[in-house]
N, C-alpha and C positions, 0 to 999 in steps of 0.2 A: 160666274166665270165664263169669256170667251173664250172659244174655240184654237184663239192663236192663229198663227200662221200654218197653212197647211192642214189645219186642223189637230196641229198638236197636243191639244189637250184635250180630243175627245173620250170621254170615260171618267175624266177626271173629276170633273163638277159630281158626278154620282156616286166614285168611287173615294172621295175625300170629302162629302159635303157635310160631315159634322167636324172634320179637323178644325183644328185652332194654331193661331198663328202665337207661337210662345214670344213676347218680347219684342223688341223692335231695336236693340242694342247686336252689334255682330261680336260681340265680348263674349254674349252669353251662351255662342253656340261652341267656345273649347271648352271639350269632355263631357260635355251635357247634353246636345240634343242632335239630332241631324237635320240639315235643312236645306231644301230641295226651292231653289228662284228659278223661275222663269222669264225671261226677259222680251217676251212675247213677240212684237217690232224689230227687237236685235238691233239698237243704233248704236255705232260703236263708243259712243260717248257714256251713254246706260251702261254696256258691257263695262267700259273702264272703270266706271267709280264701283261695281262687285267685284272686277280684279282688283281695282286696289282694296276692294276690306278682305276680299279672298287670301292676298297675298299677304295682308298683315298679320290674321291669322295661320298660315305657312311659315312664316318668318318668327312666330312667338312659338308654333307647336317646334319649331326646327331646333330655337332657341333652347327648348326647355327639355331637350337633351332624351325624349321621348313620354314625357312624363305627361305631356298634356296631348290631346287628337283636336283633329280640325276639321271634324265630322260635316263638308258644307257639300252641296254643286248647285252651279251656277249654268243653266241651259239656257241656249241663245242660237236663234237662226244666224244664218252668216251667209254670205256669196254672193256671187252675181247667177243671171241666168232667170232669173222671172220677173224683168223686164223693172225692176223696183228704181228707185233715186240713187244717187251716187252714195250718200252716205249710208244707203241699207245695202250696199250691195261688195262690200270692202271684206277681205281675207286678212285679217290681223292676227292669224295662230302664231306665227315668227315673235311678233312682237309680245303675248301673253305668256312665249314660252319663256320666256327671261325671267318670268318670277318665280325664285326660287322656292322649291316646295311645292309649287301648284303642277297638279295634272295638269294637262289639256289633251280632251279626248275627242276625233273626228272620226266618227263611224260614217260607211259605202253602205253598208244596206241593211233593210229591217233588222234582220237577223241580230248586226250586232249591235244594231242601237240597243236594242234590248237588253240584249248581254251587258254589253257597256254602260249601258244605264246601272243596270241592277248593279254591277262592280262597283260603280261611283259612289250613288246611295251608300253601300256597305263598308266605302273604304273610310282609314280614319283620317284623309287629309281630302283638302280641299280639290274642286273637281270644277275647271272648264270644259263643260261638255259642248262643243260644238256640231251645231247642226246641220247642214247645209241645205240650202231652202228648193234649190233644183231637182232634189231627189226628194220632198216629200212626195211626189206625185208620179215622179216619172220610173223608179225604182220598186218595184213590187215582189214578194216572194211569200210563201207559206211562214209564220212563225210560231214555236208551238208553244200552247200554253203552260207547259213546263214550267218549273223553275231552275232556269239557269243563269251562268255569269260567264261574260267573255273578259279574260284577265286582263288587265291594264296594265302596258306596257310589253305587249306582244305582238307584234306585225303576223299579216296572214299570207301566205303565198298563194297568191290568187293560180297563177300559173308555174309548173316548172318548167326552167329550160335552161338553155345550153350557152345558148352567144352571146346574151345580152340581160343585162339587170333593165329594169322600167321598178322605178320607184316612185310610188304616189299614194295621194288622200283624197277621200272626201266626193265630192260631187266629177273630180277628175278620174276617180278609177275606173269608171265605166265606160269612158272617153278614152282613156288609155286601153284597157280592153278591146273596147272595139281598133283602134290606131294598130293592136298589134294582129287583129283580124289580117290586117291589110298588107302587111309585108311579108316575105318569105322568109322568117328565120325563126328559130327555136328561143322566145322572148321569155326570161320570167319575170313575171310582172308580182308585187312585191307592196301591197296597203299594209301603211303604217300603223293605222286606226289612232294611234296614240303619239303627239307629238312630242310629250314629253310626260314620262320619261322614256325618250325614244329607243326601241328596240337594234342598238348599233350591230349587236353580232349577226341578226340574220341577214342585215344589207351585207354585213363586210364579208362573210360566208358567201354569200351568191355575186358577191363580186370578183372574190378569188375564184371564183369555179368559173367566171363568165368570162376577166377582164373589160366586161366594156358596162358602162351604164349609164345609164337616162333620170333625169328628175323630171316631174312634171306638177306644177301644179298653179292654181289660181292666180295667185299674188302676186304681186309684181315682183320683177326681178331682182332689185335693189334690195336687201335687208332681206329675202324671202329665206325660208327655211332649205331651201334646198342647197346655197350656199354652205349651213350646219351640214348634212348630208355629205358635201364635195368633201366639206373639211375633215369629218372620219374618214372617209375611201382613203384619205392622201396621209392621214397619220397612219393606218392601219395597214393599208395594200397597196401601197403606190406604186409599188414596183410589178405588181401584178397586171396592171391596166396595158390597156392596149389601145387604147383612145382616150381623149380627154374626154375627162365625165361633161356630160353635156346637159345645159337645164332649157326644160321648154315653160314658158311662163305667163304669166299677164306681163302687161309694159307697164311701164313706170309713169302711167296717167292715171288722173281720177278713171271710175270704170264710168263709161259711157251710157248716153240714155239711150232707155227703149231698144228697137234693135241695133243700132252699134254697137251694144256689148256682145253681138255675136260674134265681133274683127276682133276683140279683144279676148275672149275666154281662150282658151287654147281647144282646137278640135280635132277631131280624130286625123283628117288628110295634114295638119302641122305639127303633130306629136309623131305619125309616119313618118314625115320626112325627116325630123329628127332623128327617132330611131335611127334610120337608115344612113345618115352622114355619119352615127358615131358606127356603124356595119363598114365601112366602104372606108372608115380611115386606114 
């Protein structure tokens, strides 16, 4: 077994080297076993054909009214930001969250990949755990060896505050972090971890207490998630806002090679300025 990307699977080879791989049918993992793919590379094409067996199985556990589980996760680097090819470097959370029944989970830092992991593993339906490859390396923190779980479908308020919601995942919360370093207002900044099934009441909570909010994240504008996000504010609180929610994003190109993808990733001095236009409306 290699290392992976980032070295994600180090421990692994020694810590599973008598396991066995039950079957090779995805039939035979409702109600019977759990099963943990690594999709090592992450090219979105790979990803897609475990979404589609993931989601098949979501759609028969969904079907059969609770009677069967769909004990899977499916783990997969994703993003831009290490410099990799265009097609390894794509944010497709928007697009996997469509499938009915499937998780998709994107953890900001050790802490809750961990948690989030252990959640997935445990739960009884199917699990996109997304990784983002930016922060193998560049995110660090104590984690204990504990056993614990960070619940799936619960956002974390990274920051509280007062003027303004900043909503974000992934390899962008730390970027949004620091962007809110930079301005002078009382920002709560607000990781999803979990894009589906997304955590709607704590956005739409700190949007009524803020009126103003921010989206930010990787993927291009077009189809991105943060568009779902605009779409709760404006069923739930619309009359609360005090600025149009504003999203900061990638563009609607392939992502760029080598360093160009730095004009393209969104960074802390363009997630600032955003912030600040939805302040000053």
């Amino acid at each position: 077994m290699d290392l992976g990307v980032g070295d994600a699977r180090r421990g692994a080879a020694d810590d599973f080297r008598d396991a066995e791989v039950a079957g090779g049918d995805a039939d035979g993992v409702l109600g019977v076993l759990r099963e943990v793919a690594d999709m090592g590379g992450g090219r979105p094409e790979d990803v897609r054909l475990d979404v589609e067996r993931d989601g098949e199985q979501a759609l028969r556990a969904l079907a059969a009214g609770g009677q069967w589980s769909a004990p899977m996760v499916v783990r997969t680097p994703y993003g831009a930001g290490i410099r990799a090819l265009e097609h390894h470097s794509e944010s497709l959370e928007g697009a996997y969250a469509h499938v009915p029944g499937l998780q998709v989970v994107i953890p900001s830092t050790p802490y809750d990949t961990k948690g989030l992991l252990k959640s997935a593993i445990r739960s009884p339906d199917p699990v996109l755990f997304m990784e983002p490859k930016h922060i193998y390396r560049s995110v660090r923190e104590d984690v204990p060896d504990d056993d614990y779980e960070v619940p799936i479908g619960e956002a974390a308020v990274r920051r509280e505050g007062e003027d303004v919601t900043v909503v974000s995942w992934g390899a962008m919360m730390q970027k949004t972090l620091e962007a809110v370093d930079r301005i002078d207002a009382d920002a709560e900044v607000i990781d999803l971890r979990t894009i589906s099934p997304m955590d709607r009441e704590t956005v739409v909570e700190s949007v009524r207490k803020t009126g103003r909010c921010v989206v930010v994240h990787e993927a291009p504008y077009s189809g991105g998630w943060a568009s779902e996000i605009i779409a709760t504010i404006n069923d739930e609180v619309l009359m609360y806002l005090e600025a149009p929610v504003e999203s900061i994003t990638g563009y609607d190109i392939p992502v760029p090679l080598l360093s160009m993808e730095d004009y393209y990733i969104p960074h802390p001095p363009r997630i600032a300025a955003g912030i600040e236009d939805v302040l000053d409306y």
